[in-house]
C-alpha positions as CSV (number, residue, x, y, z in Angstrom):
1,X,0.0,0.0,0.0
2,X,1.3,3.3,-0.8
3,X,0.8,6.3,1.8
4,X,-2.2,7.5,-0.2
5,X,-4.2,4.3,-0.1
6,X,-3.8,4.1,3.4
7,X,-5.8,6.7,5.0
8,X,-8.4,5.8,2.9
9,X,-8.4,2.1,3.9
10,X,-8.5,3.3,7.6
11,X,-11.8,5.4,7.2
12,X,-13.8,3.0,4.9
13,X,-12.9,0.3,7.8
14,X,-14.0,2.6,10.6
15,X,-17.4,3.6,8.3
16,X,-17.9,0.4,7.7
17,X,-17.2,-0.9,11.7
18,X,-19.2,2.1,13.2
19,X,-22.7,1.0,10.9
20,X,-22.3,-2.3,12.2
21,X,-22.0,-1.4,16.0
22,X,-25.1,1.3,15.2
23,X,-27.5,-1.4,14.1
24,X,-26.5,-3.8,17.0
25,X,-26.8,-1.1,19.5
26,X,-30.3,-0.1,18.4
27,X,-31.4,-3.7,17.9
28,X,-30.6,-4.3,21.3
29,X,-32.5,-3.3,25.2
30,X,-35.2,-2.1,26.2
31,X,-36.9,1.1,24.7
32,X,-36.3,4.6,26.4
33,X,-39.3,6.2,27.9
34,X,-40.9,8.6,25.9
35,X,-39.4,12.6,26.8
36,X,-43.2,13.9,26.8
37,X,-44.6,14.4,29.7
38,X,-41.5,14.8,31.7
39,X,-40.2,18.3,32.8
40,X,-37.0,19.1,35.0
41,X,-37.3,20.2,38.8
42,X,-37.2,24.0,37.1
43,X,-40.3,23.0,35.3
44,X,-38.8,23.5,31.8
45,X,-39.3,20.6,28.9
46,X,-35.6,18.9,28.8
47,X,-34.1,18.3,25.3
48,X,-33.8,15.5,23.7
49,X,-30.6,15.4,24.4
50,X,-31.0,16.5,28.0
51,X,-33.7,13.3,28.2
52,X,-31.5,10.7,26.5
53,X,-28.2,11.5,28.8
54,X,-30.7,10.7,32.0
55,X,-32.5,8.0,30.4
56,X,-29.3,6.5,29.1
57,X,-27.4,6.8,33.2
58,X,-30.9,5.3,34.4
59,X,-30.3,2.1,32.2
60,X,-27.1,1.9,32.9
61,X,-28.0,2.2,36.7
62,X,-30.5,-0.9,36.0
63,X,-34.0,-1.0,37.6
64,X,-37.0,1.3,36.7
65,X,-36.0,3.7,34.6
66,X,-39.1,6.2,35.9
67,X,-38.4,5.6,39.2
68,X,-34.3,6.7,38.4
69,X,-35.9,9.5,36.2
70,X,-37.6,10.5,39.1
71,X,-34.2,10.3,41.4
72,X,-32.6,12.5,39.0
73,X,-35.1,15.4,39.8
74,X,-37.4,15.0,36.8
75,X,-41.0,15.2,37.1
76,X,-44.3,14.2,35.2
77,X,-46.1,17.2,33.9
78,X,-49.3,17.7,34.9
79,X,-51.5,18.1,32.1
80,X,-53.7,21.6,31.6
């Protein structure tokens, strides 16, 4: 291989390794709770991000992930 062909090699491999950890990863374990209906202790709407970074460290806690949500400060909204 010449020093051209290389770095190309290298990032079709990693392409081609990260798709198949994504498909495994979302194949696998149980579903995340749905972000509606849960507000922060400020009484804001989280992000989705915001939502997926505490659901995420409830899984990986184990147990009920409502219960952790809960824990974390989170609350149901009440509906109007």
């Amino acid at each position: 291989m010449n020093a051209s062909t290389f770095p190309r090699s290298a990032t079709l491999l990693l392409l081609l390794l990260g798709g198949c950890a994504g498909t495994e990863t979302a194949s696998t374990g149980p579903a995340s709770p749905d972000p509606g209906g849960w507000v922060m202790s400020s009484g804001k709407e989280p992000t989705k991000a915001e939502f997926a970074a505490l659901a995420a460290t409830c899984e990986m806690k184990g147990g009920a992930v409502e219960a952790c949500l809960t824990d974390l400060g989170m609350k149901r909204a009440v509906a109007q």
